[in-house]
N, CA, C and O of each residue as an XYZ file, in Angstrom:
348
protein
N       5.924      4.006     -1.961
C       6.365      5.281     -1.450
C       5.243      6.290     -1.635
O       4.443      6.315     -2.570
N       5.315      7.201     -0.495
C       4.069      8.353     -0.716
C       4.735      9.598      0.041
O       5.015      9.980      1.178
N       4.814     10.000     -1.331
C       5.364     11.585     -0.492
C       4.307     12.539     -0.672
O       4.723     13.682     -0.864
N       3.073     12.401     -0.666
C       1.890     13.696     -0.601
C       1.693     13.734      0.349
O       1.211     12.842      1.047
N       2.105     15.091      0.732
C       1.349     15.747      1.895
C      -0.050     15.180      1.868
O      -0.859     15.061      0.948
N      -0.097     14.863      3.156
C      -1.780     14.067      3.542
C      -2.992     14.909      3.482
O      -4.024     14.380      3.068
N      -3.004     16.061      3.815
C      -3.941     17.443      3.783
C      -3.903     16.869      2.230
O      -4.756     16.038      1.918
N      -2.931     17.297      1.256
C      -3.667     17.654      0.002
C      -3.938     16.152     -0.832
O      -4.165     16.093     -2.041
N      -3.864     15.006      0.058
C      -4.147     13.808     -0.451
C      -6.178     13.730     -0.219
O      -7.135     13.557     -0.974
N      -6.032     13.908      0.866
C      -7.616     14.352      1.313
C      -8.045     15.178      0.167
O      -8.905     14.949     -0.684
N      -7.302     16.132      0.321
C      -8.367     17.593     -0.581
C      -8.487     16.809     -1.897
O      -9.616     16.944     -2.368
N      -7.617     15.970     -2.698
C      -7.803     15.817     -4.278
C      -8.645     13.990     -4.064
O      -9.225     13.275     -4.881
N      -8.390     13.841     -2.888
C      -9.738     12.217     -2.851
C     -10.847     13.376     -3.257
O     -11.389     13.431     -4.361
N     -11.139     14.503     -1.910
C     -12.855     15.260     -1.656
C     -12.781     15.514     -3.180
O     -13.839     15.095     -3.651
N     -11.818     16.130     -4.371
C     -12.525     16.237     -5.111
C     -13.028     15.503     -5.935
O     -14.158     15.620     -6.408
N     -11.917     14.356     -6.274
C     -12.657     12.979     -7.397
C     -13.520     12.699     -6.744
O     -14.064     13.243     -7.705
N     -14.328     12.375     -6.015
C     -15.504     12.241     -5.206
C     -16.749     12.689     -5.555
O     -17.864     12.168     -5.509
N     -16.050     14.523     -6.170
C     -17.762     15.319     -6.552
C     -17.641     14.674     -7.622
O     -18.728     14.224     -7.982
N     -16.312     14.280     -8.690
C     -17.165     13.841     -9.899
C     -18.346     13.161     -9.616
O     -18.815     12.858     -8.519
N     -18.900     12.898    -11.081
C     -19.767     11.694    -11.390
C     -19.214     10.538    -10.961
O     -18.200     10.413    -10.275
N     -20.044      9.555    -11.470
C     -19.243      8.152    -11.120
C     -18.739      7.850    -12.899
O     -18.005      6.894    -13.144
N     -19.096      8.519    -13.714
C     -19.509      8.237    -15.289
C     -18.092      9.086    -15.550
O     -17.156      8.783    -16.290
N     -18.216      9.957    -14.904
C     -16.666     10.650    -15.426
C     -15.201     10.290    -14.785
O     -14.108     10.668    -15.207
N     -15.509      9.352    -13.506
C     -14.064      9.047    -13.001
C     -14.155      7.857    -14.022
O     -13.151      7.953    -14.728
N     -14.762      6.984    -14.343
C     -15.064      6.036    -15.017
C     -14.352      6.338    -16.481
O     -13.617      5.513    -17.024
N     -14.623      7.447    -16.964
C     -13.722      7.661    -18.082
C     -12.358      8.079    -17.774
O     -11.603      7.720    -18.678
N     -11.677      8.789    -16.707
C     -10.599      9.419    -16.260
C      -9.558      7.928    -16.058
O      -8.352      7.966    -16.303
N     -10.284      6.640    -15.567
C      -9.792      5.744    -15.661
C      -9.225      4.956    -16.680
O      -8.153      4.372    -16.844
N     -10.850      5.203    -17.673
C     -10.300      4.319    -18.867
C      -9.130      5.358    -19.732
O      -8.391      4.860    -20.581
N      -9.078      6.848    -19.389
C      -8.357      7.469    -20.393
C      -6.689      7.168    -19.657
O      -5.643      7.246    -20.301
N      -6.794      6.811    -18.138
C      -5.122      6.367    -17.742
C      -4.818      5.065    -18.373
O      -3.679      4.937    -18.821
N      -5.657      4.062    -18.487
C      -5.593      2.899    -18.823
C      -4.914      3.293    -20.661
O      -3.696      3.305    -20.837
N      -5.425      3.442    -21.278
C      -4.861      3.720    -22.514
C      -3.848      4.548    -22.464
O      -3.252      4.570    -23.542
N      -3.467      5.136    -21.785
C      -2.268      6.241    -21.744
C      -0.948      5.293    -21.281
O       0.189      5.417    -21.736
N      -1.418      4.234    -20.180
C      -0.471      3.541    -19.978
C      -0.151      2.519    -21.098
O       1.026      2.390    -21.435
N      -1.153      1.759    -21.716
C      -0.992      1.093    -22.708
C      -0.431      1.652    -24.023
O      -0.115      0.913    -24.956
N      -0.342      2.712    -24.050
C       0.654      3.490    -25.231
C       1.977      3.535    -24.888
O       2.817      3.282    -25.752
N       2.348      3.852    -23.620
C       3.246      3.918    -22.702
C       4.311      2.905    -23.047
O       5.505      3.119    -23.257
N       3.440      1.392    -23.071
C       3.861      0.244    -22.433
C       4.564     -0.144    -24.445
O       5.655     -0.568    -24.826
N       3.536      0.190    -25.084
C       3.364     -0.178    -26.551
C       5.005      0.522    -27.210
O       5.789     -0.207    -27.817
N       5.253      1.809    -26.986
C       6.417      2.396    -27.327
C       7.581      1.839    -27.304
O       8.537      1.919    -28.075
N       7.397      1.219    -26.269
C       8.994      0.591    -25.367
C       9.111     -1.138    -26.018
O      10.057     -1.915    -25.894
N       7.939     -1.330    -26.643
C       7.985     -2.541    -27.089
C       8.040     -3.103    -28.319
O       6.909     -3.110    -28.806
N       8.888     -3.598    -29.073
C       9.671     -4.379    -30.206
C       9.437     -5.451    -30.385
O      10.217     -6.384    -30.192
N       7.954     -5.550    -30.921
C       7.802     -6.937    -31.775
C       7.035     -6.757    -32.757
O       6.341     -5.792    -33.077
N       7.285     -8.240    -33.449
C       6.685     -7.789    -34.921
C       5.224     -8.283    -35.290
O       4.613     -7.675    -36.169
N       4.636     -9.382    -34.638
C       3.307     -9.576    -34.834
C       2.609     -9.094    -33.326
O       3.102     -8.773    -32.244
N       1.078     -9.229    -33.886
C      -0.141     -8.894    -32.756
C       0.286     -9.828    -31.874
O       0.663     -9.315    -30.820
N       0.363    -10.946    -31.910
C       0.772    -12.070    -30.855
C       1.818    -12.113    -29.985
O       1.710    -12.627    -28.872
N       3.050    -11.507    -30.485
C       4.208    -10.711    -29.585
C       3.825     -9.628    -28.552
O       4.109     -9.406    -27.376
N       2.817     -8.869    -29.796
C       2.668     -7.392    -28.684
C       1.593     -7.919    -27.529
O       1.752     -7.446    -26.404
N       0.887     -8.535    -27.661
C      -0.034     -9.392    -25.968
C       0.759     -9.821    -25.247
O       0.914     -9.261    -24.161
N       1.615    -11.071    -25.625
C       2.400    -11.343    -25.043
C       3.342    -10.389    -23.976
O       3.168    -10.529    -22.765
N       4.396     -9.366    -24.517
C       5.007     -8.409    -23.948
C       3.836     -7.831    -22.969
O       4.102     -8.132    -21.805
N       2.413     -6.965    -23.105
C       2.183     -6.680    -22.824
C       1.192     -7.090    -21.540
O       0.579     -6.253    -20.879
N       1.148     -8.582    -21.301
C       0.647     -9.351    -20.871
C       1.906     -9.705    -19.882
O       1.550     -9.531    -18.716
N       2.934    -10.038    -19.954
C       4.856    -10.089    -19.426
C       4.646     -8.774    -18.110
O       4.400     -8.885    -16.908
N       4.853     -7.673    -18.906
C       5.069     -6.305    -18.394
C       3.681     -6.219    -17.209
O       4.026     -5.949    -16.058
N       2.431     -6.398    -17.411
C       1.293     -5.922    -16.836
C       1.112     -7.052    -15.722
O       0.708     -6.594    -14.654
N       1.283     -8.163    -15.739
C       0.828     -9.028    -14.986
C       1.310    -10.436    -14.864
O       0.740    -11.418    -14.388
N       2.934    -10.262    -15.607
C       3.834    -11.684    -15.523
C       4.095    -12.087    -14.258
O       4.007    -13.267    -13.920
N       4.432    -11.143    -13.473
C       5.109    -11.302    -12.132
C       3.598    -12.126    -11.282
O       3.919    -12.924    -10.401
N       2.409    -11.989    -11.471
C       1.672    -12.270    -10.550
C       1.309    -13.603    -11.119
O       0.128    -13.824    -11.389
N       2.607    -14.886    -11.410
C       1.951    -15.847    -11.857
C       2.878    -16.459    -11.823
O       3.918    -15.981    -12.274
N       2.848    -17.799    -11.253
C       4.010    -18.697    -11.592
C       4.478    -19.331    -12.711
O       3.608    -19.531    -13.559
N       5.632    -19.727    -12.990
C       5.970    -20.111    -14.374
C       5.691    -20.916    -15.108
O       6.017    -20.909    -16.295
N       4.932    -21.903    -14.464
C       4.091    -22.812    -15.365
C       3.031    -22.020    -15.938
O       2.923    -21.746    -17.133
N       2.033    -21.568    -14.741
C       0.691    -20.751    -15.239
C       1.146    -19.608    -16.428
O       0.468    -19.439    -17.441
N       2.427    -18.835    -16.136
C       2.552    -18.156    -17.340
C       2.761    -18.832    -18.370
O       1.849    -18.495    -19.124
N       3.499    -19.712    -18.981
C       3.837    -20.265    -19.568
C       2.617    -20.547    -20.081
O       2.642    -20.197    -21.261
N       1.797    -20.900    -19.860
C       0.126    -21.600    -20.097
C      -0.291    -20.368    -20.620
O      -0.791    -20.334    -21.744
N      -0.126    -19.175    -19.833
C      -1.179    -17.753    -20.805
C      -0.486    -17.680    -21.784
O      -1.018    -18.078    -22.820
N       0.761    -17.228    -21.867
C       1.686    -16.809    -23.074
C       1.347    -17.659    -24.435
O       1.212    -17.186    -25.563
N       1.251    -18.949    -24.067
C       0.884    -20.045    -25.659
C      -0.369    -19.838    -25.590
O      -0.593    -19.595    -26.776
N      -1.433    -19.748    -25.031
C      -3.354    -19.022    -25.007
C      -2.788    -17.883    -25.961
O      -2.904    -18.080    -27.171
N      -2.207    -16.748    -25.540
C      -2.382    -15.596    -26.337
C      -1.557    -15.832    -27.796
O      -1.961    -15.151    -28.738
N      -0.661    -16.562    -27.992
C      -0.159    -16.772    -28.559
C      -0.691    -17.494    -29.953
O      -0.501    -17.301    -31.154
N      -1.371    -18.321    -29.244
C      -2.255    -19.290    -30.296
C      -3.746    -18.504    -30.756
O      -4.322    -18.736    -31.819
N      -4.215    -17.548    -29.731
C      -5.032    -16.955    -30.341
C      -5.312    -15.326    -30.910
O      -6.372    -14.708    -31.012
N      -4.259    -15.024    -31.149
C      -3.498    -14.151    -31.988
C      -3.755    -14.145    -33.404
O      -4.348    -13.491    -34.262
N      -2.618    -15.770    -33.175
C      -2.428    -16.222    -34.533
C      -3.269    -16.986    -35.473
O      -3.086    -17.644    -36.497
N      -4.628    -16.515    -34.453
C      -6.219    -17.023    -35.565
C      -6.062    -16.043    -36.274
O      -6.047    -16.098    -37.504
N      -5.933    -15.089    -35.654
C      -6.579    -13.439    -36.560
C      -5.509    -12.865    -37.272
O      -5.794    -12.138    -38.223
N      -4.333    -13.058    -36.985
C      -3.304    -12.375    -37.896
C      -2.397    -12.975    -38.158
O      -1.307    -12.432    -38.336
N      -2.661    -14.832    -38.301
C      -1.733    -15.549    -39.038
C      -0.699    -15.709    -38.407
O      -0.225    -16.819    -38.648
N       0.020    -14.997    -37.546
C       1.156    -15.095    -36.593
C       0.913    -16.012    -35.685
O       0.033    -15.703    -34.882
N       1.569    -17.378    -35.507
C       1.969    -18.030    -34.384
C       2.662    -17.670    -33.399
O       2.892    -18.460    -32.484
């Protein structure tokens, strides 16, 4: 869905445009973490290996069939639980 008026869709492209390329570059990475806090709030688990998982589910489950997920979920899962003992 897009409800912006097209005039002021133009006017706010022309301006991210004058940025730098160095500062949309950060404007990105600062949405990227904003969403990942976002995503982190809403989510209830108790080891590092849960929270990839969920957050790995939520961000990009749908674009994978259930075997292939099934295959990332035990990857993140297993390598998690090098670093923080959590299987």
């Amino acid at each position: 869905m897009n409800d912006t008026d097209p005039e002021m869709a133009h006017r706010y492209r022309e301006m991210l445009m004058r940025l730098t390329p160095a500062r949309r570059m950060r404007m990105v990475s600062d949405m990227w973490d904003t969403a990942k806090v976002l995503s982190l709030t809403t989510i209830e688990a108790q080891t590092e290996a849960e929270i990839r998982v969920a957050l790995f589910l939520r961000r990009y489950g749908h674009e994978f069939a259930d075997t292939e997920r099934e295959k990332i979920v035990a990857h993140l899962r297993s390598r998690a639980g090098c670093r923080d003992g959590a299987a």
